[in-house]
N, CA and C of each residue as an Amber inpcrd file, in Angstrom:
protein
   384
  23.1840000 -42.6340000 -20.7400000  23.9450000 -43.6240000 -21.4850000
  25.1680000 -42.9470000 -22.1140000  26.4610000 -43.6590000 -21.6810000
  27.2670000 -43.0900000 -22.7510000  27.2430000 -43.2220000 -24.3760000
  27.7960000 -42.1510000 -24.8240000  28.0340000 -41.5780000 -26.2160000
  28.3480000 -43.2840000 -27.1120000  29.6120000 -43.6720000 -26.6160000
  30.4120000 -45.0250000 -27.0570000  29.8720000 -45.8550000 -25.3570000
  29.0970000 -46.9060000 -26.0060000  29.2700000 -48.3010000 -25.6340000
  30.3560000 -49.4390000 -25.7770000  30.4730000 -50.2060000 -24.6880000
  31.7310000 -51.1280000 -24.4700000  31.1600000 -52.4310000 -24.9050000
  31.8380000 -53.1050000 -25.9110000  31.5420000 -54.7920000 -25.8240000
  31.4080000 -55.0350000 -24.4520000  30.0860000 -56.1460000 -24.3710000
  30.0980000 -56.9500000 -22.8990000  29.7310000 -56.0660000 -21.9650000
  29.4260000 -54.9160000 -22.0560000  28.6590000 -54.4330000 -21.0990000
  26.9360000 -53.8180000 -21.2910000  26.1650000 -54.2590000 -20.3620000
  24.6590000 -54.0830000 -19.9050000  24.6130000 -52.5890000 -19.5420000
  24.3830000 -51.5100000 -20.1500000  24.1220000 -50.2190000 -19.2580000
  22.6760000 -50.2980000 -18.7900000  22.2700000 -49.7530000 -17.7100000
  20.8550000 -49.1090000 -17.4700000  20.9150000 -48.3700000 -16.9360000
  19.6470000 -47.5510000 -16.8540000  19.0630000 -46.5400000 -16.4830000
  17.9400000 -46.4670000 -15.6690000  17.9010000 -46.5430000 -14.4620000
  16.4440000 -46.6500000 -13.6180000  15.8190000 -45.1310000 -13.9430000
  15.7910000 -44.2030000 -13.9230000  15.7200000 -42.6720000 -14.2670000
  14.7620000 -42.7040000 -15.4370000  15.2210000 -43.4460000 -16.8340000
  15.1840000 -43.5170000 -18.0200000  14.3270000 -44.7680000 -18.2810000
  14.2570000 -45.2970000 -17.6430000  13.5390000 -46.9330000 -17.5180000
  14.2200000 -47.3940000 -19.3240000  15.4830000 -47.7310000 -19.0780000
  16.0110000 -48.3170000 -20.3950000  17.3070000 -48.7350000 -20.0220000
  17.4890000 -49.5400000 -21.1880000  18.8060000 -50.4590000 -21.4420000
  19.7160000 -50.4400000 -22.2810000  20.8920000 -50.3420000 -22.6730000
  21.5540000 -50.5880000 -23.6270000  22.5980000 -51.1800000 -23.8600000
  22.7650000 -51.9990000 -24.8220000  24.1350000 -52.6790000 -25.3380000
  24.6560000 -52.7360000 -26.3280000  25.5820000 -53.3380000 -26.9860000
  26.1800000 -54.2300000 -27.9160000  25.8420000 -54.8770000 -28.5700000
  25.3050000 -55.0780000 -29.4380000  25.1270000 -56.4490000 -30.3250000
  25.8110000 -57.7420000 -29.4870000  25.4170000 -58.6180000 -28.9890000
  26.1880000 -59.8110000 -28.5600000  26.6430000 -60.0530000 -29.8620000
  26.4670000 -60.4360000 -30.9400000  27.3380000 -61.3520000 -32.2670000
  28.7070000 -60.2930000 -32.4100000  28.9870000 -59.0750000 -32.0130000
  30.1700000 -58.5730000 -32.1000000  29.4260000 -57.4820000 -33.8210000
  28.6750000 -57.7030000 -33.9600000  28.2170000 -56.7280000 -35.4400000
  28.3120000 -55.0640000 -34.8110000  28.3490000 -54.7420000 -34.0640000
  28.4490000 -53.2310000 -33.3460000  27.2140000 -52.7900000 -33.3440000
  25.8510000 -52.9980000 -33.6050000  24.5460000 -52.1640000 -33.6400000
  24.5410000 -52.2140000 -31.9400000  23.9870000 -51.1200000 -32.0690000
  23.2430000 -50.5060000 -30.0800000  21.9790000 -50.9730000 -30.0210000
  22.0880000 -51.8140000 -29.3390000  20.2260000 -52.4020000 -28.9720000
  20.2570000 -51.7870000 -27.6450000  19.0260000 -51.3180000 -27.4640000
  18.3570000 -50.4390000 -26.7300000  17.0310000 -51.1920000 -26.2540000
  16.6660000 -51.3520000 -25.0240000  15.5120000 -52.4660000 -24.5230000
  14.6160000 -50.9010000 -23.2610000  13.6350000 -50.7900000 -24.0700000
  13.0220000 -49.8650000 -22.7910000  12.6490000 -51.3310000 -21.5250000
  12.5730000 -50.5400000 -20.3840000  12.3920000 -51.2870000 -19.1340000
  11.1580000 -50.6470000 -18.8010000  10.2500000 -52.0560000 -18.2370000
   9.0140000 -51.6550000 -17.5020000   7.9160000 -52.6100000 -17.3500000
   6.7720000 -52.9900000 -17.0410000   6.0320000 -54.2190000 -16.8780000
   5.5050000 -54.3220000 -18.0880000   5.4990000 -53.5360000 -18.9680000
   5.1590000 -54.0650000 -20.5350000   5.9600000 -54.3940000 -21.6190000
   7.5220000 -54.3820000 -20.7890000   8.4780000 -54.4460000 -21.6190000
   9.5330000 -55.4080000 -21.2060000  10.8470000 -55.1230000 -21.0940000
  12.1060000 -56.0480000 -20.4190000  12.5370000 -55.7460000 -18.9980000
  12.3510000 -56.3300000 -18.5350000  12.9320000 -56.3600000 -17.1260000
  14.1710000 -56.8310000 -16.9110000  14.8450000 -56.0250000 -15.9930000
  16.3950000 -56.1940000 -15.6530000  16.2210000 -56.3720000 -13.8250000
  17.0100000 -57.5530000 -13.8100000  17.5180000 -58.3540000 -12.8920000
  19.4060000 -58.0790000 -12.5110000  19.2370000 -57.9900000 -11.1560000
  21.1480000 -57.9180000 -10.8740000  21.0270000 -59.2210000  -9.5180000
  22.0080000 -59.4700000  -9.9710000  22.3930000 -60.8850000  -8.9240000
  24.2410000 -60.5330000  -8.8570000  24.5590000 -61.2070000  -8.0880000
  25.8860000 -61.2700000  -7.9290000  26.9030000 -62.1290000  -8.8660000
  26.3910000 -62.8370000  -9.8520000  26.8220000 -63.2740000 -10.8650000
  27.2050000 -62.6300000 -11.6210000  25.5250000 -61.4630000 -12.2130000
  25.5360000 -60.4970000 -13.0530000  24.0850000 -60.1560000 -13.6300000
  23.8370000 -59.5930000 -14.4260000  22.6440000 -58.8180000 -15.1100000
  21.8520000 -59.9130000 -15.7450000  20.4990000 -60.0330000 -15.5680000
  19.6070000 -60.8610000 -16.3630000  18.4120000 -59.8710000 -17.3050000
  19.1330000 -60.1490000 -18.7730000  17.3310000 -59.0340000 -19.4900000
  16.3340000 -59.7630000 -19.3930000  15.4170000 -59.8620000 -19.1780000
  13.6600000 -60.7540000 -19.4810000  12.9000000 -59.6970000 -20.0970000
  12.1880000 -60.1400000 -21.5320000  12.8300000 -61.2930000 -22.3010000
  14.0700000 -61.7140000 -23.4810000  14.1530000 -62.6570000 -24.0510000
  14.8380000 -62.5360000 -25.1330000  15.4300000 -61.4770000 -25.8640000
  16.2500000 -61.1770000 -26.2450000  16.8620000 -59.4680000 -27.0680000
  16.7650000 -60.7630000 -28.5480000  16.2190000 -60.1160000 -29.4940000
  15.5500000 -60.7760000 -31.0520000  16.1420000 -59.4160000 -31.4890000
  16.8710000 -59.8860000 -32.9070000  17.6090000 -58.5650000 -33.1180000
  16.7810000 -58.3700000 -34.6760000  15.7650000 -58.8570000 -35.1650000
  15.3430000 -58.9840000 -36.5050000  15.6230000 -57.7470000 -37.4740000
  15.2530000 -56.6100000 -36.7350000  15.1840000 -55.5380000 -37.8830000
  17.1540000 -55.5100000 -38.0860000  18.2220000 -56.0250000 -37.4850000
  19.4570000 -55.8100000 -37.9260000  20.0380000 -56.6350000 -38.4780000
  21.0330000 -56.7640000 -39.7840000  21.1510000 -57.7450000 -40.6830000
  21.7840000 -59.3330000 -39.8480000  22.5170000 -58.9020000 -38.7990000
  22.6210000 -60.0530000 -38.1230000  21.6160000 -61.4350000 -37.5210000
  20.0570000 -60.4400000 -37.3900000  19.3050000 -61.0190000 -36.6510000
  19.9800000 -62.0100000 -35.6800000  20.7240000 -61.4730000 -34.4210000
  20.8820000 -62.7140000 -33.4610000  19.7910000 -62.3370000 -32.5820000
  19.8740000 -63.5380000 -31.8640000  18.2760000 -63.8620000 -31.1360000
  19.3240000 -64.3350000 -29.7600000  19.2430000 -63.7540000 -28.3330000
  19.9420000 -64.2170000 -27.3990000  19.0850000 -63.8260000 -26.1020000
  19.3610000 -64.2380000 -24.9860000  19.3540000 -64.1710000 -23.5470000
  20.4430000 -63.6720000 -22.9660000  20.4170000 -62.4840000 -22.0610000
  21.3700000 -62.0160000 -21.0340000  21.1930000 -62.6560000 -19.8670000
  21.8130000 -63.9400000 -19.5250000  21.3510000 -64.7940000 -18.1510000
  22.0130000 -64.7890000 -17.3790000  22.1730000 -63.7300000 -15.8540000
  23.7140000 -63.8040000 -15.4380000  24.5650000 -63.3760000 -15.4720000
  24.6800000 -62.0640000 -16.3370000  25.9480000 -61.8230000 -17.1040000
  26.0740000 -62.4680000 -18.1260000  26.0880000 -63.6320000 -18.2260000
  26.1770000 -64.4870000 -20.1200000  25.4230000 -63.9500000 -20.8360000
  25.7010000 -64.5350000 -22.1820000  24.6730000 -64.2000000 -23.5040000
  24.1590000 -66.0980000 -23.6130000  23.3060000 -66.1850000 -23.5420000
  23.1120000 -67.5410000 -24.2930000  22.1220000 -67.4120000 -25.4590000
  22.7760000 -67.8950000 -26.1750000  22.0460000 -68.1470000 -28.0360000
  21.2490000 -68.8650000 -28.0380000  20.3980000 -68.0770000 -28.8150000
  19.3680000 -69.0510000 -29.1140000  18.7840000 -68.9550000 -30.9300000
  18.3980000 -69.7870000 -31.2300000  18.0760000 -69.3600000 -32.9090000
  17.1140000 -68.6250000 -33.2470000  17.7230000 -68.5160000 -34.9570000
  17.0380000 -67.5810000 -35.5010000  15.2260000 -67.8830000 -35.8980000
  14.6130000 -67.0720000 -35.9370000  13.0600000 -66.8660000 -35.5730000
  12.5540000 -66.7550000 -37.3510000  12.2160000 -67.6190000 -38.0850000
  10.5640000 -67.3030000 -38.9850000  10.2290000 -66.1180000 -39.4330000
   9.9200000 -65.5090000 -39.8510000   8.8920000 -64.1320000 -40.3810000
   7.9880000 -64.2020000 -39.3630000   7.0070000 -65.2170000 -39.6850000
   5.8910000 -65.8420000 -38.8370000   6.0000000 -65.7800000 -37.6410000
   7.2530000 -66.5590000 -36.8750000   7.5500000 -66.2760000 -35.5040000
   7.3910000 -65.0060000 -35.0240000   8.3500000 -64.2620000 -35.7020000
   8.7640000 -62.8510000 -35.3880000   7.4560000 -62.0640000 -35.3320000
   6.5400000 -62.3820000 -36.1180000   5.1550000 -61.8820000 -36.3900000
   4.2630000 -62.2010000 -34.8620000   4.6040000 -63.5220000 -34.9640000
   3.2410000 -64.1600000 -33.6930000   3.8900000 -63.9290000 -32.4510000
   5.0790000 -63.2710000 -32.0970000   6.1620000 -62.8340000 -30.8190000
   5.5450000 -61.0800000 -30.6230000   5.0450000 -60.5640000 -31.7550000
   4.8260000 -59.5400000 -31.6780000   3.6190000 -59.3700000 -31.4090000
   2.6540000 -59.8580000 -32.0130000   1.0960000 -59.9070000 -31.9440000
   0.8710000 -60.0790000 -30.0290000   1.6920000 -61.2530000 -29.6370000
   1.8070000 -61.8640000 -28.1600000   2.2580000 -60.6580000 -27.1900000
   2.8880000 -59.6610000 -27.7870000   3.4020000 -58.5580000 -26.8840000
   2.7210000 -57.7670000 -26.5740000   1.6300000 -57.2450000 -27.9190000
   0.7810000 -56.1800000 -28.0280000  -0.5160000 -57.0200000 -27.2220000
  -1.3330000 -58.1460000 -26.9590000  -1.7110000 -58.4910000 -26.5370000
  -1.4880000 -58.3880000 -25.0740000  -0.6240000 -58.4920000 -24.2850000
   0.3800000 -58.6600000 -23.1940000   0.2440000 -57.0880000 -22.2310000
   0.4500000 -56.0750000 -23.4410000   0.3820000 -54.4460000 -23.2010000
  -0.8720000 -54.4410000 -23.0710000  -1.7790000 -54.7270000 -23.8670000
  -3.0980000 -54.4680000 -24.1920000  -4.0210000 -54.6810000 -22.7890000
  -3.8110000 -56.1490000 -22.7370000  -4.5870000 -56.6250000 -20.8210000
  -3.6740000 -55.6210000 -19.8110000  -2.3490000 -55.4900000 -19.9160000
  -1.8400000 -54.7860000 -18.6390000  -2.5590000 -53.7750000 -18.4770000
  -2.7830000 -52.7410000 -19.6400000  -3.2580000 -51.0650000 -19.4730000
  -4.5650000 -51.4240000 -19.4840000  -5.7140000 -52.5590000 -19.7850000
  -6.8860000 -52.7590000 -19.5550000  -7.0600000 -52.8240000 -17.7960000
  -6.2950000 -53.5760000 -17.5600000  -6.5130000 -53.6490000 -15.8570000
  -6.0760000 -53.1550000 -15.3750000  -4.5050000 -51.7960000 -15.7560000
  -4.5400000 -50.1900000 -14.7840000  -5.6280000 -49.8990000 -14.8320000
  -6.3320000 -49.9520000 -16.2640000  -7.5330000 -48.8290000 -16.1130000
  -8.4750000 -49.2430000 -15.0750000  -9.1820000 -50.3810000 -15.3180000
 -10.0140000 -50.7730000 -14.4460000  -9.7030000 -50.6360000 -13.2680000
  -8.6010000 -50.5210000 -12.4890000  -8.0210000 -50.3770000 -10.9380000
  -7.8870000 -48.8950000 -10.9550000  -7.7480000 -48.0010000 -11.8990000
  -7.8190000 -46.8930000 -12.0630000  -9.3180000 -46.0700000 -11.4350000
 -10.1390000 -46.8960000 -12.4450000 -11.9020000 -46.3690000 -12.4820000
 -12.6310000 -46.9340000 -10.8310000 -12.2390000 -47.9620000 -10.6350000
 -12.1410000 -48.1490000  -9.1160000 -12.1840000 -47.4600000  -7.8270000
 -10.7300000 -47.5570000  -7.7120000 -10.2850000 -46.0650000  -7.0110000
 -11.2340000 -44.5650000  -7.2960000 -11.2160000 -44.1940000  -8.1040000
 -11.7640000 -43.2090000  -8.2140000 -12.9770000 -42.8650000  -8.2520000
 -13.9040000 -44.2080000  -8.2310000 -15.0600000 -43.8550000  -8.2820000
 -15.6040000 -42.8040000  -6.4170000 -16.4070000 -41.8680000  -7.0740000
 -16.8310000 -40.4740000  -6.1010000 -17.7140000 -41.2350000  -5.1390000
 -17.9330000 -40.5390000  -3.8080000 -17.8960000 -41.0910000  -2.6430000
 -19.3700000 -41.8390000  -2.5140000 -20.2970000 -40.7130000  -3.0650000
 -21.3630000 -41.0230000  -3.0440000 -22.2310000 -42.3910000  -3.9530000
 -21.1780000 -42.5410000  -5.2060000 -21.3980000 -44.1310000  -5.3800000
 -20.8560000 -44.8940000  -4.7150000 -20.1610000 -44.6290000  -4.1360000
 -19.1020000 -45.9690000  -3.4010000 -20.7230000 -46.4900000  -2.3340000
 -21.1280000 -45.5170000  -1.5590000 -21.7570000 -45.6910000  -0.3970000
 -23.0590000 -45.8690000  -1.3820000 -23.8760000 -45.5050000  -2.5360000
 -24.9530000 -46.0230000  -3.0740000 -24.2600000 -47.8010000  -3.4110000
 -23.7300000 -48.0140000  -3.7080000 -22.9620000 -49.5240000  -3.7860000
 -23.1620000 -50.2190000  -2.3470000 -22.4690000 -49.6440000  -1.6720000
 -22.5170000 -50.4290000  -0.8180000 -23.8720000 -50.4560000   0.0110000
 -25.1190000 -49.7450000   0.0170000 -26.1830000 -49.8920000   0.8550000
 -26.9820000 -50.8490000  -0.1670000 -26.9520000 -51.0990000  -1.6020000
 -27.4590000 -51.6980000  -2.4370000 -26.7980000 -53.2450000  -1.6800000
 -25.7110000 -53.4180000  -1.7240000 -25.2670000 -54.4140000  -1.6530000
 -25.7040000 -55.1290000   0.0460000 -26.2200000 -54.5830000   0.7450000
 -26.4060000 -54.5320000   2.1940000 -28.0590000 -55.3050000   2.1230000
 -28.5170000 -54.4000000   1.1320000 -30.1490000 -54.5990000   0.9040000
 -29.9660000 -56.1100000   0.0730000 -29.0900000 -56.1870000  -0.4080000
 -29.1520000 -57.7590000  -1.0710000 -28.7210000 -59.0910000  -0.3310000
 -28.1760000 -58.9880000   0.6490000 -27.6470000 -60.0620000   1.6340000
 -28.9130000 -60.1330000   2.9240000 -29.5340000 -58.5730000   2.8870000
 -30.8570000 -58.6390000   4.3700000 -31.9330000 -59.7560000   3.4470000
């Protein structure tokens, strides 16, 4: 990422799995979006750049709340305590099942040869 960021421009980083910009409201803070299936995903189309999801700017005095759709910013309003609270709870939830079911596809895979094949003659003896 460069040092100085440009109004109106989306940087990323596939390397870095991250994002950075501008404040859309023009306030100058650097929002920074890590990229990844538990986080924001970046989209390129020939229009332009899409973030998923929402950029919620709460912890900065501006709090703007927007969408990168396209290249555009589209606005959207400002969020509750509460909101901001139950947006977060929804994320950690979100992380929580993803890395529950690496693991489980994890423990899977790896299970050693000799259970795989005690499994499967068990399972042989239950269908005879």
């Amino acid at each position: 990422m460069p040092k100085v960021l440009e109004p109106g421009v989306l940087y990323a980083s596939e390397e870095f799995g991250t994002a950075a910009h501008l404040c859309a409201c023009g306030c100058g803070a650097k929002i920074r979006t890590p990229l990844g299936p538990t986080e924001w995903t970046l989209e390129e189309a020939d229009e332009g750049p899409s973030l998923n999801p929402s950029v919620g700017n709460w912890q900065q005095p501006c709090r703007s709340h927007y969408w990168i759709w396209r290249g555009d910013v589209e606005w959207h309003g400002d969020w509750t305590v509460a909101q901001v609270e139950a947006g977060r709870r929804a994320e950690q939830r979100r992380r929580k099942a993803y890395f529950a079911e690496r693991e489980l596809q994890r423990q899977v895979q790896v299970k050693p040869a000799g259970q795989r094949v005690w499994e499967w003659l068990k399972d042989l003896v239950r269908r005879l």
